[in-house]
PyMOL commands that place a pseudoatom at each C-alpha (Angstrom):
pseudoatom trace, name=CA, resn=UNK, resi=1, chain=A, elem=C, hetatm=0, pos=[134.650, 281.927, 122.282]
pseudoatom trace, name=CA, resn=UNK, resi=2, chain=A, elem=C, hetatm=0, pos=[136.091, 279.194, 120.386]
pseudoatom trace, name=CA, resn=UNK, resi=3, chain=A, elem=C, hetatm=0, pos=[135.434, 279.384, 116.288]
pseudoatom trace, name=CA, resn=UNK, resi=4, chain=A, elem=C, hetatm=0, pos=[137.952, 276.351, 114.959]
pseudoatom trace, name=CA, resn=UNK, resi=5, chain=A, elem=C, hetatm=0, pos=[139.010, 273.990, 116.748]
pseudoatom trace, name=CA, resn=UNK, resi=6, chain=A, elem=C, hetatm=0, pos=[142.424, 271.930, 114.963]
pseudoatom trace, name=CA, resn=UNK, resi=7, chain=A, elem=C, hetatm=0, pos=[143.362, 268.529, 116.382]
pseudoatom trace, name=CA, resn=UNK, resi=8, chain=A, elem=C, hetatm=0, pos=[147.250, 268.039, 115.239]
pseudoatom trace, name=CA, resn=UNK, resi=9, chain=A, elem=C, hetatm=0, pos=[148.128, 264.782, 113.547]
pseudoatom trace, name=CA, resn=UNK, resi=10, chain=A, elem=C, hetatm=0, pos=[149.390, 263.265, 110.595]
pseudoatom trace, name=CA, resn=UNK, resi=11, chain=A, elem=C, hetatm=0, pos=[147.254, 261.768, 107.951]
pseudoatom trace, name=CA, resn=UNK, resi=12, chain=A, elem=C, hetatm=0, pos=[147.096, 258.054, 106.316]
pseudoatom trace, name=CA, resn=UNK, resi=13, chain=A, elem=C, hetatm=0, pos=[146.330, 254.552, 108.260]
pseudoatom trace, name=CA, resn=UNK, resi=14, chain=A, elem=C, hetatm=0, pos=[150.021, 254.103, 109.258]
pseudoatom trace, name=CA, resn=UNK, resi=15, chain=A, elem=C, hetatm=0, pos=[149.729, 256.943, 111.723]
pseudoatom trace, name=CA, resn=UNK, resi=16, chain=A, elem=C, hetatm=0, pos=[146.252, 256.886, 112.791]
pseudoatom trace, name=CA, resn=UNK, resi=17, chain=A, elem=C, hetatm=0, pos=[146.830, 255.024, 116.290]
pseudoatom trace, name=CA, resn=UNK, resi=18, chain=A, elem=C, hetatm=0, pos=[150.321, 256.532, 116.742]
pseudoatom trace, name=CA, resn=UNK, resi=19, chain=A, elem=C, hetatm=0, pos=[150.915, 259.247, 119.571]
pseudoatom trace, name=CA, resn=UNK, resi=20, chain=A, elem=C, hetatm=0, pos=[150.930, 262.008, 117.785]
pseudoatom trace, name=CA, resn=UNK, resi=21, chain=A, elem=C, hetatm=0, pos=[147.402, 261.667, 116.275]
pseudoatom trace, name=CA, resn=UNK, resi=22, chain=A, elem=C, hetatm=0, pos=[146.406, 262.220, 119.668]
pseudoatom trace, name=CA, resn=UNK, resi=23, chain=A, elem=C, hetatm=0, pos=[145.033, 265.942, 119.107]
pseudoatom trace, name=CA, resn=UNK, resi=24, chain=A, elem=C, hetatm=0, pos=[143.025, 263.703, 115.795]
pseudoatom trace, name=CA, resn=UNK, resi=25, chain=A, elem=C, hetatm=0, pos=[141.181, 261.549, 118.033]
pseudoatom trace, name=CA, resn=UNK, resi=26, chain=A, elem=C, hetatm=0, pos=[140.122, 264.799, 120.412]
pseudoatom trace, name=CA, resn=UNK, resi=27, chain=A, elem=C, hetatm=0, pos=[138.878, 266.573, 117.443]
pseudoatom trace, name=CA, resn=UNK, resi=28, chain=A, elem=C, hetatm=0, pos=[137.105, 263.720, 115.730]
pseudoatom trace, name=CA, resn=UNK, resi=29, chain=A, elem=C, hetatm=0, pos=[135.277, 263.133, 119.166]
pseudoatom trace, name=CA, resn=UNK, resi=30, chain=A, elem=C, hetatm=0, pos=[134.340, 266.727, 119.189]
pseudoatom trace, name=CA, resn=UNK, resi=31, chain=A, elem=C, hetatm=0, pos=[132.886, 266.592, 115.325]
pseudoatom trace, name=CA, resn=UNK, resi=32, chain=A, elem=C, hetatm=0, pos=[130.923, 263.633, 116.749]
pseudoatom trace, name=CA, resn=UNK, resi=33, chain=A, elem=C, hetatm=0, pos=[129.558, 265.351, 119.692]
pseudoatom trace, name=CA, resn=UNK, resi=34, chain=A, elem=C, hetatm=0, pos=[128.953, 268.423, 117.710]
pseudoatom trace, name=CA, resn=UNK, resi=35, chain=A, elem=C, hetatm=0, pos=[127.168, 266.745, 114.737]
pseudoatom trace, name=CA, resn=UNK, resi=36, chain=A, elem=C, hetatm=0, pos=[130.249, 267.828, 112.194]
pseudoatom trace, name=CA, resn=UNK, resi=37, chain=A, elem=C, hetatm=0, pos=[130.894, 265.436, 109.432]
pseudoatom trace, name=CA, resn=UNK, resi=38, chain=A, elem=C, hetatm=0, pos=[134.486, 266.190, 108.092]
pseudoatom trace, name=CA, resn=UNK, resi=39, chain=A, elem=C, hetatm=0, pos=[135.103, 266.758, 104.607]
pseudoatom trace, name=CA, resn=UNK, resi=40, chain=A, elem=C, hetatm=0, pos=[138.424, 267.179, 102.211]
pseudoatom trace, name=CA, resn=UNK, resi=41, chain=A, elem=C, hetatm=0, pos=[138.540, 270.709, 102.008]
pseudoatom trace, name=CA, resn=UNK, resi=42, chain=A, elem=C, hetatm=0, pos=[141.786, 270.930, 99.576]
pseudoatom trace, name=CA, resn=UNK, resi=43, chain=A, elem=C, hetatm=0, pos=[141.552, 274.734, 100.026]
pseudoatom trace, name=CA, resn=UNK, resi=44, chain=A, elem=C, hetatm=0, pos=[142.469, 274.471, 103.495]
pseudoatom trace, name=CA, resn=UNK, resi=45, chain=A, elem=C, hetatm=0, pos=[144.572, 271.249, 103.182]
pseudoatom trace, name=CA, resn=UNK, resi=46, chain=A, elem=C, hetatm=0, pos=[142.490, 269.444, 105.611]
pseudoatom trace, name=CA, resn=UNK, resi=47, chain=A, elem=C, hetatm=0, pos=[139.514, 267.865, 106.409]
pseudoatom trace, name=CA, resn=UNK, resi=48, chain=A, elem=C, hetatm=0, pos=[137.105, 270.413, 107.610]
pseudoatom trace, name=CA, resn=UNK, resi=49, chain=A, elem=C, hetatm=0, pos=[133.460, 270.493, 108.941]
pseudoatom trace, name=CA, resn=UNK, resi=50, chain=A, elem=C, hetatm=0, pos=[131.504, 273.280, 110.367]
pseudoatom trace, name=CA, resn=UNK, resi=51, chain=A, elem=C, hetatm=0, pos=[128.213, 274.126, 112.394]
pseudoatom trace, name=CA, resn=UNK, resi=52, chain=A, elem=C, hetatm=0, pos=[126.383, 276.908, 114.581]
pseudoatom trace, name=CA, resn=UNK, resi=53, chain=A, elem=C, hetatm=0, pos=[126.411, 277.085, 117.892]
pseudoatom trace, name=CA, resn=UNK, resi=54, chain=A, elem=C, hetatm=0, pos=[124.171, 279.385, 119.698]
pseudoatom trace, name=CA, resn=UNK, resi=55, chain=A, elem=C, hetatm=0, pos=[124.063, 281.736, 116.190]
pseudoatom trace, name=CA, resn=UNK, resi=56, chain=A, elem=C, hetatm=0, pos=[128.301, 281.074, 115.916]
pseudoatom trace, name=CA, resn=UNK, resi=57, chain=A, elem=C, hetatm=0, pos=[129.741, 279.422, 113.496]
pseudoatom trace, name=CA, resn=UNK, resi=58, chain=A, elem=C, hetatm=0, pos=[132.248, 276.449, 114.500]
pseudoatom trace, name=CA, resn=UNK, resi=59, chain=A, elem=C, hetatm=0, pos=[134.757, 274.941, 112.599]
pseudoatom trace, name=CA, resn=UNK, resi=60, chain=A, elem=C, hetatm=0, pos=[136.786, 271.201, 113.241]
pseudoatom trace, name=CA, resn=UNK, resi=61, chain=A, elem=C, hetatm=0, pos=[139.650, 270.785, 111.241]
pseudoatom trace, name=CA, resn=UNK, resi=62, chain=A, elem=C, hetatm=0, pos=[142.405, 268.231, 110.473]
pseudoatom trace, name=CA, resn=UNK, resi=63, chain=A, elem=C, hetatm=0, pos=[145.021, 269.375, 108.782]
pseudoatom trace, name=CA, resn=UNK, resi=64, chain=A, elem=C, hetatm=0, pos=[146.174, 267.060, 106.416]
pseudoatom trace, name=CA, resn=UNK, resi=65, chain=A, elem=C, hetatm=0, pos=[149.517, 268.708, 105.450]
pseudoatom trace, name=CA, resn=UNK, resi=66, chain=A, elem=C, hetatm=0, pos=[151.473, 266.564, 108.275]
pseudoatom trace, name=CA, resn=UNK, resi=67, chain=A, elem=C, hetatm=0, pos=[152.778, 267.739, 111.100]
pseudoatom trace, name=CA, resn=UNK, resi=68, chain=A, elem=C, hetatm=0, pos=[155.261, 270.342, 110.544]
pseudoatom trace, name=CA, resn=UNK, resi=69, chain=A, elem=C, hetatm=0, pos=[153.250, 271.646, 108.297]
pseudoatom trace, name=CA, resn=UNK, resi=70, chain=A, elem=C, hetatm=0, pos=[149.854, 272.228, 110.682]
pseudoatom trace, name=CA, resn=UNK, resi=71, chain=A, elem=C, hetatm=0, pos=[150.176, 276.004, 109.758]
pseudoatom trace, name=CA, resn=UNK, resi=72, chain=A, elem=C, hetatm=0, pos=[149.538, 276.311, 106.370]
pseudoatom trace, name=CA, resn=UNK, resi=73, chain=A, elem=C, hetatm=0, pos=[146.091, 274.596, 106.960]
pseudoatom trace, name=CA, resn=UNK, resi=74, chain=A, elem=C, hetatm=0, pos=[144.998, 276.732, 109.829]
pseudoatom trace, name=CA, resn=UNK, resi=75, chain=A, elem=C, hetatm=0, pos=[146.244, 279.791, 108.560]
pseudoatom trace, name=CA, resn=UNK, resi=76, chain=A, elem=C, hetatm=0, pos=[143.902, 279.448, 105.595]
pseudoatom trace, name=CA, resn=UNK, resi=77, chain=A, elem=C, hetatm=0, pos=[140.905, 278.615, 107.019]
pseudoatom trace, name=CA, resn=UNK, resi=78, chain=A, elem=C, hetatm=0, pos=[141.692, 281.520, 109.624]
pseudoatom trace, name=CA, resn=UNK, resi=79, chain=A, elem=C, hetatm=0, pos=[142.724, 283.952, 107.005]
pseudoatom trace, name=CA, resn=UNK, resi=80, chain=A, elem=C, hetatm=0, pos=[139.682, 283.627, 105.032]
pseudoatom trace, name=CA, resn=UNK, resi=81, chain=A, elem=C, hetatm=0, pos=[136.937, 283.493, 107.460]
pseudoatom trace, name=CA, resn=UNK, resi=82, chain=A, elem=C, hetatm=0, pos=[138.921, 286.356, 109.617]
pseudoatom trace, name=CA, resn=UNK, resi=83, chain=A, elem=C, hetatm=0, pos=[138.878, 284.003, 112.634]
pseudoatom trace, name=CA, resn=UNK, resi=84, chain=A, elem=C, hetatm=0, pos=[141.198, 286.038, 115.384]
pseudoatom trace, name=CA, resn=UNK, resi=85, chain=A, elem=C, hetatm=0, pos=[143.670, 283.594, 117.071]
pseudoatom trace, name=CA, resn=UNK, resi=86, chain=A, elem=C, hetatm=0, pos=[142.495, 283.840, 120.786]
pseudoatom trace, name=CA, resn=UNK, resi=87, chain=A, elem=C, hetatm=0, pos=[139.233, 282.424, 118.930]
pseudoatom trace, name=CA, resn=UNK, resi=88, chain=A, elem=C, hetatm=0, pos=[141.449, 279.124, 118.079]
pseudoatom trace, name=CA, resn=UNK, resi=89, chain=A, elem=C, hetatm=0, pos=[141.918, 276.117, 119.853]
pseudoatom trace, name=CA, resn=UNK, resi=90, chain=A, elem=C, hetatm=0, pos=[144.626, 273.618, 118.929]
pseudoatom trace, name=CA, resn=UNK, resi=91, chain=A, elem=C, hetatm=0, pos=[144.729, 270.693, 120.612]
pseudoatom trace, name=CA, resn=UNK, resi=92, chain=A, elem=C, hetatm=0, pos=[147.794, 268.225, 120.212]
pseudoatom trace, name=CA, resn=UNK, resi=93, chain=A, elem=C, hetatm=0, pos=[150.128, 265.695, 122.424]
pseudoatom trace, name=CA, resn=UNK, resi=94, chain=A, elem=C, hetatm=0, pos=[151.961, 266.815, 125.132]
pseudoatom trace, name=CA, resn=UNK, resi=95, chain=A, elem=C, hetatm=0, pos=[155.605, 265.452, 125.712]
pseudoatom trace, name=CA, resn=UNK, resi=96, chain=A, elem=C, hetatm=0, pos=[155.476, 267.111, 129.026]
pseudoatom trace, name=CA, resn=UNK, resi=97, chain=A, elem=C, hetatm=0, pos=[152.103, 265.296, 130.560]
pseudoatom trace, name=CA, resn=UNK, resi=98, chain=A, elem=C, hetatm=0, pos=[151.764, 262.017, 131.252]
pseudoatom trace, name=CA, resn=UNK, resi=99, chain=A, elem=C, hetatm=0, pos=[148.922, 260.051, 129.677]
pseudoatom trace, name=CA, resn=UNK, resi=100, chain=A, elem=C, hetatm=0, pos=[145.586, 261.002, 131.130]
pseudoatom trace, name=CA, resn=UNK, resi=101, chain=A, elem=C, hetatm=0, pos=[146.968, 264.101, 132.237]
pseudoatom trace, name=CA, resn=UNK, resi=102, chain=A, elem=C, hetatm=0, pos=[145.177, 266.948, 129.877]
pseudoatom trace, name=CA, resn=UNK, resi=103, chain=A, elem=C, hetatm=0, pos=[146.032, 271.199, 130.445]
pseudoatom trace, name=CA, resn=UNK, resi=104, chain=A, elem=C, hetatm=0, pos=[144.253, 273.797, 128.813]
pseudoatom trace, name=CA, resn=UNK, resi=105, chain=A, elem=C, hetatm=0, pos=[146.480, 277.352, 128.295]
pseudoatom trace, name=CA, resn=UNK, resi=106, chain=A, elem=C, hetatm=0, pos=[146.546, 280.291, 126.327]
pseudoatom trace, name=CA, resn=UNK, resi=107, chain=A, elem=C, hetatm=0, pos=[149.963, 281.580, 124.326]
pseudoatom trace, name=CA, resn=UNK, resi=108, chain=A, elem=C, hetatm=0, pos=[153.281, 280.243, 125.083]
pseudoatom trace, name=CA, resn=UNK, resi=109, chain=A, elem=C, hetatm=0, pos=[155.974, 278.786, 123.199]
pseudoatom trace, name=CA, resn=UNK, resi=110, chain=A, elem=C, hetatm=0, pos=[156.224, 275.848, 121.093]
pseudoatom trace, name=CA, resn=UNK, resi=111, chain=A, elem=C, hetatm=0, pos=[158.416, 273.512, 122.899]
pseudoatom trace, name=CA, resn=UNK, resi=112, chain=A, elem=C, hetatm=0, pos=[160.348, 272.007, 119.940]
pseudoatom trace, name=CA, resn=UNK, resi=113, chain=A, elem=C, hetatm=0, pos=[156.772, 270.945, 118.906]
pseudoatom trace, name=CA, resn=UNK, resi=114, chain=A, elem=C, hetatm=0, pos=[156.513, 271.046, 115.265]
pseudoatom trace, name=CA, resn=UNK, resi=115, chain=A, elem=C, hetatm=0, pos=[153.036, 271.019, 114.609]
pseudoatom trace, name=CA, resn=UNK, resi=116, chain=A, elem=C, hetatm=0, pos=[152.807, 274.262, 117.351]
pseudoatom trace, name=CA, resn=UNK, resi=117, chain=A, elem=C, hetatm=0, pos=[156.101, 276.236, 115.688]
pseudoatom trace, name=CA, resn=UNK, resi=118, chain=A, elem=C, hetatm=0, pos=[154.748, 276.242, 112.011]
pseudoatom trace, name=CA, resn=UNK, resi=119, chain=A, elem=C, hetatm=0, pos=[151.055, 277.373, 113.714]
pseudoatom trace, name=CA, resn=UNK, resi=120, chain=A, elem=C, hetatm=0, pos=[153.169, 280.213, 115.477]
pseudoatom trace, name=CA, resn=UNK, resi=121, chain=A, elem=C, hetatm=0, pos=[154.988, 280.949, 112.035]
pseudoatom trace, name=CA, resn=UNK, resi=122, chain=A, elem=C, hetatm=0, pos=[151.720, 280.875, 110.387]
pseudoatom trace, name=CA, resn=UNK, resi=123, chain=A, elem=C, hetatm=0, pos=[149.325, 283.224, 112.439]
pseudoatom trace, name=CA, resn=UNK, resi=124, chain=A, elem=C, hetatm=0, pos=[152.351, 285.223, 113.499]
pseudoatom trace, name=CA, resn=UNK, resi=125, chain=A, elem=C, hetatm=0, pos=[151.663, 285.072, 116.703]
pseudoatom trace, name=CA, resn=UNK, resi=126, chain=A, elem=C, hetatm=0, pos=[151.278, 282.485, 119.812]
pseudoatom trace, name=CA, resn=UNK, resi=127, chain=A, elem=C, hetatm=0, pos=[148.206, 283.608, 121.101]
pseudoatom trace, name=CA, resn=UNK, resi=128, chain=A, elem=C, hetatm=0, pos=[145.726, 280.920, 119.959]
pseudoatom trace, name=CA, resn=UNK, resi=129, chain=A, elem=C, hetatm=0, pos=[144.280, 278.479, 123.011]
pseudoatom trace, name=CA, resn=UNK, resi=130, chain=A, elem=C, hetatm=0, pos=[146.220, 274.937, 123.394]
pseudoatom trace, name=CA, resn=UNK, resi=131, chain=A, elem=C, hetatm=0, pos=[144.810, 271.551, 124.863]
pseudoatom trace, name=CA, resn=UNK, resi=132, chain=A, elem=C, hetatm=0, pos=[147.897, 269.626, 125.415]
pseudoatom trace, name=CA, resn=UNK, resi=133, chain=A, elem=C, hetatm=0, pos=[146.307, 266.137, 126.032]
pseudoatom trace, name=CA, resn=UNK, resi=134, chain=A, elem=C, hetatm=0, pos=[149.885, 263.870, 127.503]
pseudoatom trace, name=CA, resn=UNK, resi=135, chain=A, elem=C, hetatm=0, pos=[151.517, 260.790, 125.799]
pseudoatom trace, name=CA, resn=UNK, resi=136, chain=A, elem=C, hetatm=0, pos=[154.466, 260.866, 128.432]
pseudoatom trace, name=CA, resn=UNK, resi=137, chain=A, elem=C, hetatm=0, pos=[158.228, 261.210, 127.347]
pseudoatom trace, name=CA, resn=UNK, resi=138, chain=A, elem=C, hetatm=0, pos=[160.392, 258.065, 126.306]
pseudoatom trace, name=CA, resn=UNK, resi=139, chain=A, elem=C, hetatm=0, pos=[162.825, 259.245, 128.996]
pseudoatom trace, name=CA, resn=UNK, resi=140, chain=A, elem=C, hetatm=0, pos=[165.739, 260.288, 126.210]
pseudoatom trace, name=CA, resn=UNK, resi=141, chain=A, elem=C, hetatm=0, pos=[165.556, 263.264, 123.944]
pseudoatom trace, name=CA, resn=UNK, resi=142, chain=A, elem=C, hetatm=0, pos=[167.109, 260.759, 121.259]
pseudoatom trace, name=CA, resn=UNK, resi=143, chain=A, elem=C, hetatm=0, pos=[164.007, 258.597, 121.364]
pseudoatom trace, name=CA, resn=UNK, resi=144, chain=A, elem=C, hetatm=0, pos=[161.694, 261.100, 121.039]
pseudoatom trace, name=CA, resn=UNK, resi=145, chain=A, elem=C, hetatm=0, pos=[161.162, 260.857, 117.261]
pseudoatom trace, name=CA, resn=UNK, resi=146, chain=A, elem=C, hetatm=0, pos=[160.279, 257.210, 117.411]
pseudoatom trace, name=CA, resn=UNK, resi=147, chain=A, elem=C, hetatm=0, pos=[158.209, 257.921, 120.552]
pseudoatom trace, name=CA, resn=UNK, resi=148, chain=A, elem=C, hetatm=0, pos=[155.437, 260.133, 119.089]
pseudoatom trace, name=CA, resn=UNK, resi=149, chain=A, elem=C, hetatm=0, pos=[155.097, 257.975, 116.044]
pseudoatom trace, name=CA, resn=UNK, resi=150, chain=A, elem=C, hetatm=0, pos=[154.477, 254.705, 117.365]
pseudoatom trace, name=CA, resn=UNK, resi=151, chain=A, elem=C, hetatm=0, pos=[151.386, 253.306, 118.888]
pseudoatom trace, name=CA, resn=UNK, resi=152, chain=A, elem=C, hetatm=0, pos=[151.006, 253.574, 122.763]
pseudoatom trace, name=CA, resn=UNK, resi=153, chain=A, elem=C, hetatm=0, pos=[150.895, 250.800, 125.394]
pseudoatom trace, name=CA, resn=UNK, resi=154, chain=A, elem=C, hetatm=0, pos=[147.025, 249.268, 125.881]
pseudoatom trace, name=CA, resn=UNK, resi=155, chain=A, elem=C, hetatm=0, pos=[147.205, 250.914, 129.314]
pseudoatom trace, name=CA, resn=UNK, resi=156, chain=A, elem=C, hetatm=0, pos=[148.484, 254.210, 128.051]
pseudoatom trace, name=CA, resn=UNK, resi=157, chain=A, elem=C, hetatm=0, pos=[145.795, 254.298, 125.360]
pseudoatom trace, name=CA, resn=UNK, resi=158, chain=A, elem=C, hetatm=0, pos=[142.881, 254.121, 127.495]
pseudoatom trace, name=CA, resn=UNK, resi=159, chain=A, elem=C, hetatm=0, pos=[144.743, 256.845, 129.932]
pseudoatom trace, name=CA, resn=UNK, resi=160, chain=A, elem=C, hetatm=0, pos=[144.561, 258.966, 126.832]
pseudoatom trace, name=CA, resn=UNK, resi=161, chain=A, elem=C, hetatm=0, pos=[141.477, 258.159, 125.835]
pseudoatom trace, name=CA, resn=UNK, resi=162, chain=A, elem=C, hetatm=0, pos=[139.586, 258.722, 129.495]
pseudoatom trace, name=CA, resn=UNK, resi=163, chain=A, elem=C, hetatm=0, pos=[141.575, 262.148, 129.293]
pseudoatom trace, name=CA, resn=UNK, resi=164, chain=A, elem=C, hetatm=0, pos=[139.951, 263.179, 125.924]
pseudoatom trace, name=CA, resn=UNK, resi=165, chain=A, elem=C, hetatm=0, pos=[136.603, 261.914, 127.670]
pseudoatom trace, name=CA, resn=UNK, resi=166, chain=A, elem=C, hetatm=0, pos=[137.372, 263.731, 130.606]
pseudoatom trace, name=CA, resn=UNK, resi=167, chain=A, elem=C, hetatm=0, pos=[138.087, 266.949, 128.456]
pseudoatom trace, name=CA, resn=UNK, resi=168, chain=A, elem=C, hetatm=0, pos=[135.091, 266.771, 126.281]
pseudoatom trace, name=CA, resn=UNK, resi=169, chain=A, elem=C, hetatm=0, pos=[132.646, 267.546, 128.843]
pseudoatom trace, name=CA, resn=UNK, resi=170, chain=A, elem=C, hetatm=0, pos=[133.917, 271.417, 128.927]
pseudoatom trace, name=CA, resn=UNK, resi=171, chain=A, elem=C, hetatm=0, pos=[133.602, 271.582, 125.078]
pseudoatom trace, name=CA, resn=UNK, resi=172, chain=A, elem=C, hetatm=0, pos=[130.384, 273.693, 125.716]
pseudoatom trace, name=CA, resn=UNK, resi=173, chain=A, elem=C, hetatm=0, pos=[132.072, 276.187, 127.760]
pseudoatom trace, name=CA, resn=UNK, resi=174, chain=A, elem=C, hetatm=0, pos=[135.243, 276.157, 125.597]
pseudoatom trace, name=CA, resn=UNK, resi=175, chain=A, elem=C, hetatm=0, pos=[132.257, 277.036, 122.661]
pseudoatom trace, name=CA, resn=UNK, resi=176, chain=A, elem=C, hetatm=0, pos=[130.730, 279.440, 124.786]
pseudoatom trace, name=CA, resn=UNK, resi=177, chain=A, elem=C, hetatm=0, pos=[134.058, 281.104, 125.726]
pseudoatom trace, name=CA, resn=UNK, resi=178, chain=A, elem=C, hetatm=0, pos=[134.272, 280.502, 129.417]
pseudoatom trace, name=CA, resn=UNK, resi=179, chain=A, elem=C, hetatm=0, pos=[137.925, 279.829, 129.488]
pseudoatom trace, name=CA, resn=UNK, resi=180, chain=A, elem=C, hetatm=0, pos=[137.868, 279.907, 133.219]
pseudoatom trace, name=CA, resn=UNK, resi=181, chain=A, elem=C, hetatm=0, pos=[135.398, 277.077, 133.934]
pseudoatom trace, name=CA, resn=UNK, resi=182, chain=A, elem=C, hetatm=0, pos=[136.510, 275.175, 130.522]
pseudoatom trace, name=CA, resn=UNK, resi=183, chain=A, elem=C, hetatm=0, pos=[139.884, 275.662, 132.365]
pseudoatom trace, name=CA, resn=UNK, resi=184, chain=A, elem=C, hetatm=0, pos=[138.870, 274.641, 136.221]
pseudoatom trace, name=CA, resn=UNK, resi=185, chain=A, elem=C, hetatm=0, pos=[136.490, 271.547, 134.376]
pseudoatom trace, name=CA, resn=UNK, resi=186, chain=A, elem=C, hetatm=0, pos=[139.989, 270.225, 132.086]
pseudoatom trace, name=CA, resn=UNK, resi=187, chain=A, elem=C, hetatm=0, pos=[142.331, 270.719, 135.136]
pseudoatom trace, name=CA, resn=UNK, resi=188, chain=A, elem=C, hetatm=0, pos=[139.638, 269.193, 137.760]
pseudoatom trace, name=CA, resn=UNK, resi=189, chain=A, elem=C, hetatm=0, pos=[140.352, 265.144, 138.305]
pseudoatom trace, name=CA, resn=UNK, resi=190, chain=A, elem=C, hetatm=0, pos=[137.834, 263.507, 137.339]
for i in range(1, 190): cmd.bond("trace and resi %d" % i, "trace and resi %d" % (i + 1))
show_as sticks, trace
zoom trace
């Protein structure tokens, strides 16, 4: 069962519509869905907002430490409310995907994603759920820099934005921790 969910991005108004707030936008939509109203939680160096669900707690968080530094904010709220990893879901832009593509998978490795490695670092270990939600690849590794931190295309947008639709639906099974029909749902076209 899922206990805090963590959408990756950095904070301010300069980054809000870029790529790599993508894993933002899926956790705000999931605080709206759930009822959550975030808060600054400067303990946990995010914004944070919890609720039950069926007698659970759940927790939304946006770290607010930037990227690279994603960790520090999960880790605390993990730490102190003893949440085990494989009870985490991170969800964050995917490179690998194209936009409107979304995968849900357990463990793995970090792929020279930032936000992931100092999670990893953090929690000591890789186990925690992922919802890579794709922004596509500029085609050169040298690009990829400016790539996540610019706004996408119109077109691209709303690809990203049906896939965080799309994905939303198995929230209640992701909450419930049915990782195999959260998994079929997310990896079903819709």
């Amino acid at each position: 069962m899922i206990q805090l969910i963590v959408g990756l991005g950095n904070p301010g108004p300069e980054y809000e519509a870029t790529r790599h707030n993508a894993g933002f936008w899926w956790a705000e939509a999931a605080a709206r869905k759930l009822g959550i109203m975030l808060n600054h939680e400067r303990s946990y160096f995010a914004q944070v907002g919890r609720t039950n669900v069926a007698g659970h707690p759940v927790w939304v968080m946006l770290p607010q430490t930037f990227m690279n530094r994603s960790g520090q904010a999960v880790g605390a709220l993990a730490r102190f409310f003893k949440i085990p990893s494989e009870n985490i879901l991170v969800v964050h832009d995917e490179l690998d995907l194209e936009p409107g593509q979304v995968k849900l998978k357990k463990g793995g490795g970090h792929a020279g994603h930032n936000g992931l490695r100092d999670i990893h670092a953090q929690l000591g270990t890789p186990d925690y759920w992922r919802l890579r939600l794709g922004i596509g690849h500029p085609g050169v590794k040298s690009e990829v820099v400016n790539w996540v931190l610019k706004k996408p295309s119109m077109d691209h947008r709303i690809a990203i934005e049906q896939a965080i639709d799309h994905s939303l639906r198995a929230l209640p099974d992701l909450l419930a921790g049915d990782m195999v029909k959260a998994t079929k749902d997310i990896h079903t076209a819709p």
